[in-house]
N, C-alpha and C positions, 0 to 999 in steps of 0.2 A: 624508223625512229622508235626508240624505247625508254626516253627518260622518264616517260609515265611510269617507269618500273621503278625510277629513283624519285622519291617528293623528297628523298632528307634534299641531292644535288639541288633540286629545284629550289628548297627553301635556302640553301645557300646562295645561290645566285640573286635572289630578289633581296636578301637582308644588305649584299653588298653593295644595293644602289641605297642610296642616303635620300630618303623620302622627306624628311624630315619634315614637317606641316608647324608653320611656315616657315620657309615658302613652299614646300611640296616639292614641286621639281621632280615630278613622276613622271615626267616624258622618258628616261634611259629606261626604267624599269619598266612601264608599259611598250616600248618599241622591242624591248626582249620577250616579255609575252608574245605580243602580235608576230613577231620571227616566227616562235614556236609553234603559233596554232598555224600559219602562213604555210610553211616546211610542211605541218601535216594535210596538207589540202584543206583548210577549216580556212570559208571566208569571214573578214571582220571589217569592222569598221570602225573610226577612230570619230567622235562625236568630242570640242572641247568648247567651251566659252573662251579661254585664251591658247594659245598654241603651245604654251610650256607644261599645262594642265590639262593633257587629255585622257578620258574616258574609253574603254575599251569595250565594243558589244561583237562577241561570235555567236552563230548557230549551228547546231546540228541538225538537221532536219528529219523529222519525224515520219511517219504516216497519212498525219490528220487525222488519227482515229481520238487523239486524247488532246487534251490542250497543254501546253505551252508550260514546259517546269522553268525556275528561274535561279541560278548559283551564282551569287555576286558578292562580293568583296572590295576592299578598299586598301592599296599601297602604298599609303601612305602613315609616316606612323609622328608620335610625340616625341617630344624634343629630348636628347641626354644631358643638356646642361647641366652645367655643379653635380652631377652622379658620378659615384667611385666604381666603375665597374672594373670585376676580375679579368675579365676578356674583352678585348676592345670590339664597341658595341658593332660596327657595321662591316667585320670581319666574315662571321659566320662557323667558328671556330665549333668542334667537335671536340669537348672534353667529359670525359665521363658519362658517358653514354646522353649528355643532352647537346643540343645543337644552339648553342650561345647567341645573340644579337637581339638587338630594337626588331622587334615587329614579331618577333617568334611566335607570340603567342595571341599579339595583337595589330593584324591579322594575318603577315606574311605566310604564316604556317598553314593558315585556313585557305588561304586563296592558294600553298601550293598545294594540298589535298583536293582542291577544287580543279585544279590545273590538269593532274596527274589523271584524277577519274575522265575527265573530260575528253584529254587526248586518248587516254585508253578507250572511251566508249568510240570515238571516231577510229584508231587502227586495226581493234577489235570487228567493226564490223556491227555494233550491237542494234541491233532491230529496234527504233524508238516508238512506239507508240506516238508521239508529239513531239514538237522540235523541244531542244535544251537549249537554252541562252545562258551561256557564259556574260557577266560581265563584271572589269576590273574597273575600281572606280577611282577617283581621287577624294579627297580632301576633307573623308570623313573626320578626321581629328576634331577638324577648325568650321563644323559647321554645316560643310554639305554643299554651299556656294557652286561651288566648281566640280561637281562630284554629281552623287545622286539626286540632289536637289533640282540641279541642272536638267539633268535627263528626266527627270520626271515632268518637271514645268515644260521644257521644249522639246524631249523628244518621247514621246508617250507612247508612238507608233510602235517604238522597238519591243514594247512589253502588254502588247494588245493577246486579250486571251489568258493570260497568266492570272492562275487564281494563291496558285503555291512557288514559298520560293524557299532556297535553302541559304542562309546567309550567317551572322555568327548570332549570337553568342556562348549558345551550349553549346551541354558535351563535354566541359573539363571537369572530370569526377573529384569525387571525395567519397571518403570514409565514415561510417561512424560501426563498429564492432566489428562484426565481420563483412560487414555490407556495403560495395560498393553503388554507390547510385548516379545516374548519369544526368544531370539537369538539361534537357531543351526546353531553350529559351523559344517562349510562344506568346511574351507581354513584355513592355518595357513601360518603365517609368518616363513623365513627361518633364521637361526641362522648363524651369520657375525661374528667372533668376531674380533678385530683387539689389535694394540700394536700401540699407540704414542710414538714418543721417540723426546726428545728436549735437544742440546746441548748450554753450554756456559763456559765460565772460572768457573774452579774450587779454593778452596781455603783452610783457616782457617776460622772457625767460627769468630774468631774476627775480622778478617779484612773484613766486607761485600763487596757482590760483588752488584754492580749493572746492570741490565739486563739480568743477567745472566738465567742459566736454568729453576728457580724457576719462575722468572718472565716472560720467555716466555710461560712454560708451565700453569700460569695465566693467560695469555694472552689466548692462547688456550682453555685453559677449560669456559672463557666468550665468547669466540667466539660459541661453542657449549650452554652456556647456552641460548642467546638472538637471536639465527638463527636455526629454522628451516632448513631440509634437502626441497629437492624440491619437492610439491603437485606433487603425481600420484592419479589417480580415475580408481581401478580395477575393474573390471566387479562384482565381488561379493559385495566390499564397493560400488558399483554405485546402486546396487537392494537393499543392505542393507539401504543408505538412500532413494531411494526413496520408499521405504515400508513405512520406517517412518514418511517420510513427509507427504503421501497420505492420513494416518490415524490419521495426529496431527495436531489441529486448529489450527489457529489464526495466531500469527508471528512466534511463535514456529514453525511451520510445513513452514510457509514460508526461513524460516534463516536455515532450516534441508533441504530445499531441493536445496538452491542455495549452499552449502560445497559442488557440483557437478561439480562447476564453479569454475577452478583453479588460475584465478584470482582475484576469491574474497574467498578464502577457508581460508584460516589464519587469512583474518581479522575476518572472523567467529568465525572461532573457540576462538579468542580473546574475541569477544562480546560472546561467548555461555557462559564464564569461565568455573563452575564446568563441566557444561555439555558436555562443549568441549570436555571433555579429554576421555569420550566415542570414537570420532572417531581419534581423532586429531593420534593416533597412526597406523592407518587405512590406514591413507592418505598421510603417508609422510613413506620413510626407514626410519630408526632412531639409532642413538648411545648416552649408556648411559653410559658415565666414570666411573670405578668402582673400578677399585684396581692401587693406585699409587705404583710406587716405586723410594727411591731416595738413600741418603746417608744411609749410615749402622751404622754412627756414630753421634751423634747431635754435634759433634764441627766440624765437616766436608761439608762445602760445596762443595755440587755435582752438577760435571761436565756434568753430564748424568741424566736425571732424563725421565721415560715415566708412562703412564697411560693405564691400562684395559681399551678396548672400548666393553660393551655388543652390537652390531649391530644387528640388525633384517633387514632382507631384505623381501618387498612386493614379494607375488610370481609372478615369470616373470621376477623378477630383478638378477644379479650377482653382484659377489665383485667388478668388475671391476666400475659395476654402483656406487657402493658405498663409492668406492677411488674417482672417478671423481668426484662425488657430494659432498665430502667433502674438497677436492682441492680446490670449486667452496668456501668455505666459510673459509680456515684455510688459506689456499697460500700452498708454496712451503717451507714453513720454519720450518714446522712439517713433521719428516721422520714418513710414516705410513706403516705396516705391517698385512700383510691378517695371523689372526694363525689360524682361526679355520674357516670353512665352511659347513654346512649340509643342502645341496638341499632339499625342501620340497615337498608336492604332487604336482600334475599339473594341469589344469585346471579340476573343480571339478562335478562328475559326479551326477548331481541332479535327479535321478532317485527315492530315497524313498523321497524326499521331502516333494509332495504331500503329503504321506501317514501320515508321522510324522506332518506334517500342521495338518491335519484333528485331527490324534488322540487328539494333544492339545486345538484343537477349538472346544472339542465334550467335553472333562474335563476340561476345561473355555474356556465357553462360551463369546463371544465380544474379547476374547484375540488375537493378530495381531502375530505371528511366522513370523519371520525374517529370513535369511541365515545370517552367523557372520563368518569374516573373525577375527580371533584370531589372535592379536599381540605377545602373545608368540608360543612356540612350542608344540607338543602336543607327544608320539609315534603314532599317526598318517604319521607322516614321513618316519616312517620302513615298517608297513604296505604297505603303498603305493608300494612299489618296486613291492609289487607279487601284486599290479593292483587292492588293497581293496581302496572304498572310506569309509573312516569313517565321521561318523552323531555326531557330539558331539551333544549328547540328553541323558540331567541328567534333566528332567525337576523339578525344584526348585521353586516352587511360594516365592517370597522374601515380607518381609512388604515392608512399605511406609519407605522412606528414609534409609534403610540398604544396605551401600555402601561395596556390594559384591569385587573390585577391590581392596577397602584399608584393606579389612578384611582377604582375602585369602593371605597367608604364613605369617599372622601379629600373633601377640597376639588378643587373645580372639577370636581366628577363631571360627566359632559356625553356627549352621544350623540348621531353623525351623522345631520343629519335626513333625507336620503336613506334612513337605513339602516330608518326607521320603514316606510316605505312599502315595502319589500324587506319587510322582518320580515312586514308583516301579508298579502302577498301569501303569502306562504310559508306561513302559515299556515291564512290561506283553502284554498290549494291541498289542506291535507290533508282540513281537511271535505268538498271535493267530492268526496277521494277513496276516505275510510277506510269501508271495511266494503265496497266496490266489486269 
């Protein structure tokens, strides 16, 4: 078997099963993994809450001389609804040197770099120090239920030992002058979600009301659009810029290293514009209004009207920080509600760092690797409970100007096929070398 030679084929084959979360419906796409590692002598096991929703765990087995490394990913991806895309999304299409579909980038592309090093180290032959546990998970989209969450509450046995794992979100580069830099993610931000609710006289449509709920909650949502929550500088975003700054001339690298300085951090990020929006999520908790709700009827004005808050919270912060700091900018005339909260890892334990620096600095050459505090969430989060620090390292070399933020869950998600055969080398490289 040598499709480990091909991850573009492999990434084609996974983007073709329709993942789609929800409903998931990762069983076709997980029973073609498990064919592939099956065929290479690699035993697995299928762990699910429901039977349409199952989880994938292989081993390689090691030595015992090091402990247990852990490569996990999730096959399931976000929805294309109302997206215009150029290439139909669950094709898999090769144009212009990228490799087109839903999940390319998030994460079908990573689990097949993950795939490719895996089976290689099994046909290879590769001497492990500790066993590798491959696993492919569901439902990370929607939550984690049926996914990692799963596996961690009920099956904790399969990941006894594991202190390091390699899972996403680094590794998709950017630019600034001549400097490529490569972010592993080693922190993620915690998910807040909250409930706005704003009241005023109700009525008929034809009689308009003025100031009522409509217009407070106007009011409300401009308050959130032109005010920032309060500059924090966490220990991760404080190394992740000054890495940056150290190795970027000029005024770039000067205005990258005062966003340190919380007094002058927003007007930065104002003057940085596009480039702001790299940290500006970094540096502040944040809420992004996302599902209104008001009258049920259009001749009905409502008395009641509230809005979806998505919150993220820096790690180190609670909800309570998050009510207080928002008090600090709405008043007291918006009732707000804590609905949803999921604690993230805790301070992050940089021990393969090093290694992963090197590997990338050794397959580009002059390239600066970073530590990356991730503004969204990752399953990183479950993991953590049994004491795994996960590496997000999918390393991705990106062209000049391909804005990896606005393309991942957009239309025309797509991923340089070059960059597959990079990623999965890079990856291999750590198995030959973790526990060494």
């Amino acid at each position: 078997m040598d499709i480990y030679h091909r991850p573009v084929e492999l990434l084609q084959r996974l983007i073709q099963f329709d993942t789609t979360n929800p409903p998931g419906n990762e069983s076709a796409c997980i029973a073609f993994i498990n064919e592939l590692l099956r065929d290479a002598g690699i035993s697995t096991k299928l762990l699910a809450r429901t039977p349409e929703r199952p989880n994938l765990i292989a081993r390689l087995p090691g030595q015992g001389s090091a402990p247990p490394l852990l490569l996990y990913g999730h096959v399931d991806v976000i929805t294309t609804a109302n997206q215009h895309w150029q290439h139909p999304p669950f094709a898999g299409e090769i144009v212009d040197g990228f490799l087109w579909g839903r999940g390319a980038l998030d994460m079908k592309g990573g689990v097949a770099m993950m795939l490719a090093a895996f089976l290689r180290a099994k046909t290879s032959g590769l001497p492990l120090p500790g066993d590798v546990i491959l696993a492919a998970v569901c439902d990370e989209e929607a939550g984690g239920e049926f996914g990692a969450k799963f596996l961690v509450e009920e099956h904790p046995e399969q990941f006894k030992g594991v202190r390091y794992a390699i899972g996403e979100f680094g590794g998709f580069t950017f630019s600034i002058g001549n400097k490529t830099f490569y972010p592993v993610q080693v922190a993620e931000k915690q998910m807040c979600w909250l409930k706005a609710t704003v009241r005023g006289t109700g009525g008929h449509g034809s009689m308009p009301v003025r100031g009522g709920a409509m217009a407070k909650l106007a009011k409300f949502l401009q308050q959130l659009d032109r005010h920032r929550l309060p500059v924090h500088i966490t220990p991760v975003a404080r190394e992740m810029i000054s890495r940056v700054a150290a190795t970027t001339a000029g005024i770039s690298g000067l205005l990258t290293g005062l966003l340190k300085v919380p007094l002058l951090t927003d007007r930065l990020l104002d003057l940085m514009g596009e480039r702001g929006r790299l940290f500006d999520s970094l540096l502040h908790n944040t809420v992004s209004p996302t599902v209104l709700q008001g009258s049920e009827r259009v001749n009905v004005i409502p008395a009641e009207v509230s809005v979806g808050l998505d919150g993220r919270l820096l790690p180190g912060y609670h909800p309570e920080d998050m009510l207080r700091e928002l008090r600090g900018i709405v008043g007291n005339d918006v009732e707000l509600e804590l609905k949803h909260y999921c604690a993230g890892p805790g301070v992050p334990d940089m021990g393969l760092f090093p290694e992963l620096t090197g590997i990338l600095q050794e397959a580009d050459p002059g390239c600066v690797p970073i530590p990356l505090l991730l503004s969204g969430v990752t399953d990183g989060r479950f993991f953590s409970r049994l004491g795994i620090q996960t590496y997000g390292f999918l390393p991705t070399p990106l062209p000049e100007g391909f804005d990896f933020t606005r393309t991942i869950h957009a239309a025309d998600e797509r991923v340089p096929v070059a960059a597959l055969e990079f990623g999965a080398n890079a990856i291999y490289r750590v198995l030959s070398r973790f526990g060494r």
